[in-house]
C-alpha positions as a Python dict, from the first residue, in 0.01 Angstrom:
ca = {
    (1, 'X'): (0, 0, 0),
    (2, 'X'): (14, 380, -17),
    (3, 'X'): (246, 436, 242),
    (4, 'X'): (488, 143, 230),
    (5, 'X'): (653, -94, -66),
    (6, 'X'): (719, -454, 32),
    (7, 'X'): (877, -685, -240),
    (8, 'X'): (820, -923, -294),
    (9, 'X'): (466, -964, -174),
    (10, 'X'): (449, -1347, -354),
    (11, 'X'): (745, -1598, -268),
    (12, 'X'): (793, -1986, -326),
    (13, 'X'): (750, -2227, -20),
    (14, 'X'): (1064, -2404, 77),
    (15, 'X'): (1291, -2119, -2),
    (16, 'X'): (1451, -1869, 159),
    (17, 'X'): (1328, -1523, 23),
    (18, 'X'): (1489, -1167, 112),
    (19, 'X'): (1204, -938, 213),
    (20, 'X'): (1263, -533, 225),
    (21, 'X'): (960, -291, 320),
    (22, 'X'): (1093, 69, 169),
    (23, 'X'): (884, 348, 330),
    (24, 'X'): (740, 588, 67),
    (25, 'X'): (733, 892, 222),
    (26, 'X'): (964, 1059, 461),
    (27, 'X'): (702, 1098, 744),
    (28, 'X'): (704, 680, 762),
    (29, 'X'): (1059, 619, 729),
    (30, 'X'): (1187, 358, 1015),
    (31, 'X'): (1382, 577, 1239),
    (32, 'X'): (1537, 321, 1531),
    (33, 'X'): (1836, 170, 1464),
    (34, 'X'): (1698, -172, 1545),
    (35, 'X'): (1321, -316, 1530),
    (36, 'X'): (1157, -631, 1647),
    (37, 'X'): (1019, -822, 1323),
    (38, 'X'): (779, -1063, 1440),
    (39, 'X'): (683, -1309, 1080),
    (40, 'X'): (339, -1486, 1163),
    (41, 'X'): (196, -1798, 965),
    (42, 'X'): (-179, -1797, 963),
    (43, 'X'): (-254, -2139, 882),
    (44, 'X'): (51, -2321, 1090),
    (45, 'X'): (65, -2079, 1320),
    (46, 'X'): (410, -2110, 1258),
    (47, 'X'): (626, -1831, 1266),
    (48, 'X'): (942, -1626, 1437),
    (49, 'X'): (1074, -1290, 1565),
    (50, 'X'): (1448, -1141, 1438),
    (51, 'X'): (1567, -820, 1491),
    (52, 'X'): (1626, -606, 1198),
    (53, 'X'): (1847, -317, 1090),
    (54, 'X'): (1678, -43, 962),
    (55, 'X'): (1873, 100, 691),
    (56, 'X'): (1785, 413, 455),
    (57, 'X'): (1516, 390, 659),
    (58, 'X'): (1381, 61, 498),
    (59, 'X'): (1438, -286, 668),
    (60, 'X'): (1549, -597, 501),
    (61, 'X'): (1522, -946, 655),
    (62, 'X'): (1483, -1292, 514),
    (63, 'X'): (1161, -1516, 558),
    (64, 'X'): (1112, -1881, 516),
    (65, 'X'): (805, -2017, 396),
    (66, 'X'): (751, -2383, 509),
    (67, 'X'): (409, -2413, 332),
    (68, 'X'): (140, -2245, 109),
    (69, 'X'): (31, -1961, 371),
    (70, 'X'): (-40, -1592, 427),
    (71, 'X'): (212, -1455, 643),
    (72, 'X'): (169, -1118, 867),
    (73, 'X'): (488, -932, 942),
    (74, 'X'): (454, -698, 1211),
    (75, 'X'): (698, -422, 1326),
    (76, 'X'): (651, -324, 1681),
    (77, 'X'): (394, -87, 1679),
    (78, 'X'): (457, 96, 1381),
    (79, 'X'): (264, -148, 1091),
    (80, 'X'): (188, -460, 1007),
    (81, 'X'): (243, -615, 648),
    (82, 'X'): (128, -925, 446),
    (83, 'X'): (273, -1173, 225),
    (84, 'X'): (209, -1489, 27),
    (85, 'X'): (375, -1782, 17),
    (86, 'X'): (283, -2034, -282),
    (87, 'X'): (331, -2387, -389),
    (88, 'X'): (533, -2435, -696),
    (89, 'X'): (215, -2542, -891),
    (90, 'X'): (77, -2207, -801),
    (91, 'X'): (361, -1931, -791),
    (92, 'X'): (461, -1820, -1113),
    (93, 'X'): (125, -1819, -1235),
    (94, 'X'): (-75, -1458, -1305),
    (95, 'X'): (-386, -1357, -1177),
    (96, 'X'): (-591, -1217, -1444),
    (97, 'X'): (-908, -1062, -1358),
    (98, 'X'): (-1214, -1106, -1585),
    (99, 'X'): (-1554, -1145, -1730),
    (100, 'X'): (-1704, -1413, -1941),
    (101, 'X'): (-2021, -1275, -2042),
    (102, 'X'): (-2137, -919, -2076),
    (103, 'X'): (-2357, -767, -2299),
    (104, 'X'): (-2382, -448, -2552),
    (105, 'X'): (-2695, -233, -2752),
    (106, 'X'): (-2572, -462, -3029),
    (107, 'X'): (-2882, -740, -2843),
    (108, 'X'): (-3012, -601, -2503),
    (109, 'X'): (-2762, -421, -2370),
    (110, 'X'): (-2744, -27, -2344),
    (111, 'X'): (-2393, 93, -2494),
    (112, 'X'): (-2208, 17, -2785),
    (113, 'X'): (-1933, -295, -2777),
    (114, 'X'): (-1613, -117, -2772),
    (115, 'X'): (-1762, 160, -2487),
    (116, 'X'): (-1840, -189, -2294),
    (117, 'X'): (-1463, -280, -2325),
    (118, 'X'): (-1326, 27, -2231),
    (119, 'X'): (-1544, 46, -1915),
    (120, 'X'): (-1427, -314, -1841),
    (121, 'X'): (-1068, -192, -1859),
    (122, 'X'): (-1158, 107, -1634),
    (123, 'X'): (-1280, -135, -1350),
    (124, 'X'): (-944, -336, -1347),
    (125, 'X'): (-1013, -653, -1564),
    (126, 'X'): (-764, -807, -1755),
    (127, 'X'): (-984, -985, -2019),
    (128, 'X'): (-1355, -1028, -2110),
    (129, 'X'): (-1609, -1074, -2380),
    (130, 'X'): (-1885, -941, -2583),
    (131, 'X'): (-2156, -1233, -2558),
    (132, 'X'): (-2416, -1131, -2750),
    (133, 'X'): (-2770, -1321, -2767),
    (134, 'X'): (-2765, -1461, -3065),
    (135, 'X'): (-2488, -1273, -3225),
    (136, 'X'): (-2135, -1311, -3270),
    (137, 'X'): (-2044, -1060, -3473),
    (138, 'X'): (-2091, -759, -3178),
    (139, 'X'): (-1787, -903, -2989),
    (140, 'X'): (-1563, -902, -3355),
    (141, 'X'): (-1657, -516, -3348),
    (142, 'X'): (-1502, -498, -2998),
    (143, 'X'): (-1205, -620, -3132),
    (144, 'X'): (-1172, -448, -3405),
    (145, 'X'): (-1237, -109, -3217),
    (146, 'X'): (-868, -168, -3060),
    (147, 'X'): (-681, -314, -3331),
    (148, 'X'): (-452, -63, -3385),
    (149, 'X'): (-480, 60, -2979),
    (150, 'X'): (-238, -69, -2795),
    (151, 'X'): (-384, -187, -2451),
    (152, 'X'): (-339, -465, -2262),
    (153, 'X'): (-703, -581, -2211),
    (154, 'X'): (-762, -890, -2385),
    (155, 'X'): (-1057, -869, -2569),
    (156, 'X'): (-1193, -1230, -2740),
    (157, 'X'): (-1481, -1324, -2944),
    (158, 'X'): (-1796, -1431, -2782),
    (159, 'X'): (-2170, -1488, -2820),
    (160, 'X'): (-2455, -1603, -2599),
    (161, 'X'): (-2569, -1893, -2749),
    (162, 'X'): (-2921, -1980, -2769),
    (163, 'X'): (-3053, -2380, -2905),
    (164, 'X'): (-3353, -2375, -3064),
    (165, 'X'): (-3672, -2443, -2855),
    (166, 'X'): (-3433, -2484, -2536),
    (167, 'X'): (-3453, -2300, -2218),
    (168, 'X'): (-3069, -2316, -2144),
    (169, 'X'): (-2845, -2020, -2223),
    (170, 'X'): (-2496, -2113, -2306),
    (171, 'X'): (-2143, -1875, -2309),
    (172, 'X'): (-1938, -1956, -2638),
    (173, 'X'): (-1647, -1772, -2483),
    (174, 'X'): (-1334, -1699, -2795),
    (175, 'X'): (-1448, -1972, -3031),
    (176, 'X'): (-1336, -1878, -3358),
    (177, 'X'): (-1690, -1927, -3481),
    (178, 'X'): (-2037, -1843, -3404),
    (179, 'X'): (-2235, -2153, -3268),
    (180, 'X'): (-2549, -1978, -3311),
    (181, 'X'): (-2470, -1954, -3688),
    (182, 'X'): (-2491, -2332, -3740),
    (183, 'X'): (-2794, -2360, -3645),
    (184, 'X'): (-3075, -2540, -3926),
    (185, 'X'): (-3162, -2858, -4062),
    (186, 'X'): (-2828, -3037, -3982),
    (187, 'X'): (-2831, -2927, -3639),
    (188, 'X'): (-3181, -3080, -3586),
    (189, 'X'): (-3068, -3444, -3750),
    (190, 'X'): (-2766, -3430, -3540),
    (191, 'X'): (-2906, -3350, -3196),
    (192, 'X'): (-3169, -3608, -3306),
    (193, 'X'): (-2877, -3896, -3333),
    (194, 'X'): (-2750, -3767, -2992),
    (195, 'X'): (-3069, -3735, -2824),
    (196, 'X'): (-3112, -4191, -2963),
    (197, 'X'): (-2785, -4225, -2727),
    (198, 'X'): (-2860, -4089, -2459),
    (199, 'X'): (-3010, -4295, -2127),
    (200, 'X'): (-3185, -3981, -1953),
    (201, 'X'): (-3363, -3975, -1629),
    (202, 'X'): (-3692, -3903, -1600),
    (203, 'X'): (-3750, -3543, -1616),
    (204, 'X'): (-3499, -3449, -1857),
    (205, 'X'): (-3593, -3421, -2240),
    (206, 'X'): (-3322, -3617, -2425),
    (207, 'X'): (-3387, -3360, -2708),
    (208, 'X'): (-3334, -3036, -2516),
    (209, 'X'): (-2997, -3185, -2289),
    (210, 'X'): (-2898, -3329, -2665),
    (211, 'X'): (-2871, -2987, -2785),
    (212, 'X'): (-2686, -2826, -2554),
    (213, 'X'): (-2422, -3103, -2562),
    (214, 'X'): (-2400, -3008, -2902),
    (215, 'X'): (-2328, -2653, -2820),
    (216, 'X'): (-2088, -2741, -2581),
    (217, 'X'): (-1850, -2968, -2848),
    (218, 'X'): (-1880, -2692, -3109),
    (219, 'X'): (-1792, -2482, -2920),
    (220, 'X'): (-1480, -2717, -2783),
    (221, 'X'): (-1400, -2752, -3161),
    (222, 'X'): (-1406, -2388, -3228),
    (223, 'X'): (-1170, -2369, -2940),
    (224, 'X'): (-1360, -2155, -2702),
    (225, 'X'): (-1448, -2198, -2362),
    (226, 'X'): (-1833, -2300, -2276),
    (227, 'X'): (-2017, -2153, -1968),
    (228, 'X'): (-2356, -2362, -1857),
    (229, 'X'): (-2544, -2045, -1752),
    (230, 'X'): (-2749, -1925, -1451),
    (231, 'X'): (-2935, -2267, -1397),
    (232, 'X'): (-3098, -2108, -1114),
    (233, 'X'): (-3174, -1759, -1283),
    (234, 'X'): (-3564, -1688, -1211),
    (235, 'X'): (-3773, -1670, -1495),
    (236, 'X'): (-4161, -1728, -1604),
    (237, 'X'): (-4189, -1828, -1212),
    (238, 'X'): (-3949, -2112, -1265),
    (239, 'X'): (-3617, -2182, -1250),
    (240, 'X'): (-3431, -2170, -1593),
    (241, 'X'): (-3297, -2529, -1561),
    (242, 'X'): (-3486, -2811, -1417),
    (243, 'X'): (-3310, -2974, -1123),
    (244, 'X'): (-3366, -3337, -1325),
    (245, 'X'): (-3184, -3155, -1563),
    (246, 'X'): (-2919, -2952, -1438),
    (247, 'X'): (-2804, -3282, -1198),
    (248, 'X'): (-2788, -3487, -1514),
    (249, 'X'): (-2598, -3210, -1735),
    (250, 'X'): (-2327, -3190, -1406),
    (251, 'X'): (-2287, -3554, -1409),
    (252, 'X'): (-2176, -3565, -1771),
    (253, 'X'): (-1990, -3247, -1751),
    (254, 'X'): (-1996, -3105, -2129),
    (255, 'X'): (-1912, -2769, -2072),
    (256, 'X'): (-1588, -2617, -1903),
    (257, 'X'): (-1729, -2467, -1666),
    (258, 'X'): (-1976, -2402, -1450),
    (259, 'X'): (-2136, -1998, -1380),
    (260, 'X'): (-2134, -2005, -1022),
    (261, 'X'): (-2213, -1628, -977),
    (262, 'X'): (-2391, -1408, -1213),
    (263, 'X'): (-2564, -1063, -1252),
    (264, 'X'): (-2892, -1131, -1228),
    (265, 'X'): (-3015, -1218, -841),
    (266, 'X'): (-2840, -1235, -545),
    (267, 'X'): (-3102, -1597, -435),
    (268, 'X'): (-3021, -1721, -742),
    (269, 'X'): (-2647, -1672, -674),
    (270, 'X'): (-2677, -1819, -294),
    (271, 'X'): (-2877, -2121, -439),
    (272, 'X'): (-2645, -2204, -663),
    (273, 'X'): (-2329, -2166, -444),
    (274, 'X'): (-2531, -2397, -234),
    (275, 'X'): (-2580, -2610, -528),
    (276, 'X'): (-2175, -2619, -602),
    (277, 'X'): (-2103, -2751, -257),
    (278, 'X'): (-2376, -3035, -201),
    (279, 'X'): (-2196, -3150, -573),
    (280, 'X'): (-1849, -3128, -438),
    (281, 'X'): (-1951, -3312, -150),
    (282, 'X'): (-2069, -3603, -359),
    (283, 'X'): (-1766, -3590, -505),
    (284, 'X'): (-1883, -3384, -849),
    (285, 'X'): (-1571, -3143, -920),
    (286, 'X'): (-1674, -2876, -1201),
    (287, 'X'): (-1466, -2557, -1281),
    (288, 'X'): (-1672, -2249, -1168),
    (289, 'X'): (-1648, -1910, -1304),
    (290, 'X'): (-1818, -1537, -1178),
    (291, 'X'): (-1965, -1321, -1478),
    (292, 'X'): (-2169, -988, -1439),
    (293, 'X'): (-2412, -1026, -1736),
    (294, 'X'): (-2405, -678, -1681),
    (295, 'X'): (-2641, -512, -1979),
    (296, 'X'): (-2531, -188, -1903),
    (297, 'X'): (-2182, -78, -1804),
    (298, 'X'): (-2308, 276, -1642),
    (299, 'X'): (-2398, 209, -1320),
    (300, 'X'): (-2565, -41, -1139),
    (301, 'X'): (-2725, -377, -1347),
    (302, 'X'): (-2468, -540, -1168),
    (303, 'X'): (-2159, -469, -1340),
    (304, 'X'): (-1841, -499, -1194),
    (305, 'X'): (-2035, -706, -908),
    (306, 'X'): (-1956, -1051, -1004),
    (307, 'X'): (-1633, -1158, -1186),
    (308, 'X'): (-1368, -1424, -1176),
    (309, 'X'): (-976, -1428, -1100),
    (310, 'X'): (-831, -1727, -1310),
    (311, 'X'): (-451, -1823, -1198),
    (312, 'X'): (-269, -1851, -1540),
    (313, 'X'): (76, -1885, -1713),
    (314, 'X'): (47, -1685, -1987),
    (315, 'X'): (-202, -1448, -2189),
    (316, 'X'): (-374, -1622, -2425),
    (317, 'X'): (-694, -1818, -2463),
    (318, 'X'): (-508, -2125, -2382),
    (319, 'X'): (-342, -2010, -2123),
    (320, 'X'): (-756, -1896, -1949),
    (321, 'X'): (-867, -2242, -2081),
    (322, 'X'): (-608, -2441, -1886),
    (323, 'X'): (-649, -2208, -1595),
    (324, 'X'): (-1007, -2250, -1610),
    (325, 'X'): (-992, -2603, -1714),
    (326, 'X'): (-800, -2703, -1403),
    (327, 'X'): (-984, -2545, -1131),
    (328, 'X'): (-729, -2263, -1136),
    (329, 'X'): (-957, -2005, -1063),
    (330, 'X'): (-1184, -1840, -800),
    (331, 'X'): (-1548, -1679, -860),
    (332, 'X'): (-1545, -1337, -720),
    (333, 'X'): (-1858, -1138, -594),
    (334, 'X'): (-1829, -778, -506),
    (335, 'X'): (-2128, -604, -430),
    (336, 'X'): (-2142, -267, -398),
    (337, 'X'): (-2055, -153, 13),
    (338, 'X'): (-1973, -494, 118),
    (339, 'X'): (-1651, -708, 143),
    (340, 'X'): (-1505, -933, -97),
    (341, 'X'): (-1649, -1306, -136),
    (342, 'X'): (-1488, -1529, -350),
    (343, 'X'): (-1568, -1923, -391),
    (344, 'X'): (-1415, -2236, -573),
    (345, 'X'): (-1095, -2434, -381),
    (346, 'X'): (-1010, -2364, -39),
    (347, 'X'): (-635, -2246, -166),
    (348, 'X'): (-760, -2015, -431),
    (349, 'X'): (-971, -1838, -219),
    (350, 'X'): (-796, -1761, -22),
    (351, 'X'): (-510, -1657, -254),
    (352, 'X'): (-799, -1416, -454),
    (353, 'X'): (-859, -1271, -115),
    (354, 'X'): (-474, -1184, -42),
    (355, 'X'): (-478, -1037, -406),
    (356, 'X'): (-806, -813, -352),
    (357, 'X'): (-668, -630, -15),
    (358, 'X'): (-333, -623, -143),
    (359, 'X'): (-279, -648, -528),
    (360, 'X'): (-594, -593, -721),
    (361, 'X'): (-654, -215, -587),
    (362, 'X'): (-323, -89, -704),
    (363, 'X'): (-370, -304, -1040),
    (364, 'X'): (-716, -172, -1058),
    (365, 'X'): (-608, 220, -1021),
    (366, 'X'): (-345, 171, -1356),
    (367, 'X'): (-644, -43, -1559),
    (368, 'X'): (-883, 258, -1513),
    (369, 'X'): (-605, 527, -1610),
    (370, 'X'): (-543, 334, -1923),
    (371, 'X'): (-952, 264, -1938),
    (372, 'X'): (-895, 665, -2016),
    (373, 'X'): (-683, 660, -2325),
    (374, 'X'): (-907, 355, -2454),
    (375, 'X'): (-1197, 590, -2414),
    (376, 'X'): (-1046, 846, -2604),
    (377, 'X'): (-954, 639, -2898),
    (378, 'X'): (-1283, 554, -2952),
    (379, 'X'): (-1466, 894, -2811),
    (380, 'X'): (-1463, 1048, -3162),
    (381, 'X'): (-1558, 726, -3379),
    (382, 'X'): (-1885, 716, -3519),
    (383, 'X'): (-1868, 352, -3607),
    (384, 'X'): (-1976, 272, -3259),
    (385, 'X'): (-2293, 382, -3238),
    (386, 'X'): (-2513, 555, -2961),
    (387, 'X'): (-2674, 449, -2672),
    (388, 'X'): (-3004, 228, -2664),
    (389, 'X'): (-3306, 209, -2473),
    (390, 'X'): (-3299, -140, -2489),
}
């Protein structure tokens, strides 16, 4: 990527596509007349070998790609290249990187909201959050911060939401309300009428799953998107969600989606991965989604570690929502020293790992210089607040 431009790096299957790798520096520059182009499919194993003109000192050469692949293109022994070739369903769509739940000193985090968005920006994502416990109103001071910034980080409206006397922690993810501001007497008589409907198992309190589900359709009114959080997170030497529980709330599917991987512990990450594909193969498809529920953005706490590239069509909240909605996204874990893992369907995963070796570093080097400007719009405003102990 340093050396070498290849466009395009994404074409459509069952087309014929013009492929040119320009050199960008003189010391690379294709100096043979002629060179051997050998085009390799890695899942057909398809594949063929032209010879190419090298003109300018760039070569040019068409490709066709008979199905969704990753195709290698190597050039004798000077380098070896990588493309992808994408259904129509699929190509055409962005990939926006981003994180669904994060947290500021406005509850338990360290730094102020707007510092959190900025230092979201500055490690390459594309949109993300401020979700709060209990409060909505941190991730409106996010907002606000950038207002009259131009950036193109999308920055939404968010809260951790938190159902009276009930262990499960729930993402209200750009509703245009806070959930956790209807809470009182009404709530109670509601979840009360839900909880008389409901046909439970044993070992799940029609009370406690009753609430949540009313979480989850408030939050569908408000028109967010609603995370069931870190079932498997370890706390008071228990899980946080019964397995009674959790197998009964995946069965009815409330929320949108599911948080595969998040920022707390790496077992409780493995179990539930684990947990994702003993559901699939019983034939229980839920949208999954990577978050850091990072509580402090400098260094270690796990931001940046866990994440989640949704496939989309556009920019807005919508446009995430159907992405998310429709399995169109991969959960991403990144641990510090290690490779890449991401997780959901076969084809995005493996399209989120094309993007992370050859897209998302270069994308990620222009977020963080404009993480820089965002940084110093807010470096001198002392409506954001210092840092916390908390």
């Amino acid at each position: 990527m340093m050396l070498f431009e290849i466009t395009p790096k994404i074409f459509p299957a069952r087309a014929e596509t013009r492929i040119k790798i320009s050199p960008l520096y003189e010391h690379v520059r294709f100096t043979k007349s002629v060179y051997n182009v050998e085009i390799i499919g890695m899942e057909a194993h398809d594949g063929s070998s032209v010879s190419v003109d090298a003109r300018n000192g760039a070569l040019s050469f068409t490709i066709f790609g008979a199905r969704e692949q990753e195709y290698r293109i190597r050039i004798e022994d000077a380098a070896a290249f990588s493309v992808y070739c994408l259904d129509d369903d699929l190509f055409g769509r962005i990939p926006l990187k981003g994180d669904f739940h994060i947290h500021s000193n406005r509850s338990d985090g360290r730094e102020p909201p707007a510092f959190v968005a900025a230092a979201s920006r500055k490690i390459g994502m594309d949109f993300m959050a401020i979700t709060d416990h209990h409060r909505y109103a941190p991730s409106l001071e996010a907002i606000d911060a950038f207002r009259d910034f131009k950036t193109d980080l999308l920055i939404f409206p968010g809260e951790e939401v938190h159902p009276p006397n009930n262990p499960v922690h729930i993402i209200n993810f750009g509703g245009n309300r806070s959930v956790n501001g209807m809470f009182g007497e009404r709530y109670e008589a509601e979840v009360g009428k839900i909880a008389e409907t409901l046909a439970v198992p044993d070992g799940v309190d029609s009370v406690i799953y009753a609430g949540c589900e009313w979480c989850f359709e408030k939050i569908r009114q408000c028109g967010g998107i609603s995370l069931l959080c870190h079932p498997y997170w370890i706390t008071g030497d228990r899980y946080n969600v019964a397995s009674a529980f959790l197998d009964y709330m995946m069965l009815r599917k409330p929320f949108t989606a599911f948080e595969l991987l998040g920022g707390h512990e790496a077992e409780s990450n493995n179990i539930q991965t684990a947990y994702y594909g003993e559901k699939r193969s019983e034939g229980l498809l839920v949208p999954v989604v990577g978050v850091s529920d990072a509580h402090s953005v400098m260094g270690g706490d796990y931001f940046g570690w866990t994440y989640t590239i949704v496939f989309v069509n556009g920019r807005s909240l919508e446009d995430i929502k159907e992405g998310v909605e429709r399995g169109f996204s991969a959960a991403v874990e990144s641990l510090p020293g290690e490779n890449h893992r991401a997780y959901g369907k076969l084809r995005f995963v493996k399209y989120a790992l094309f993007l992370l070796r050859e897209y998302f570093p270069a994308h990620d080097a222009r977020c963080a210089k404009e993480a820089e400007a965002m940084f110093e719009h807010i470096r001198t405003d002392e409506k954001q607040g210092g840092f916390t102990n908390a």
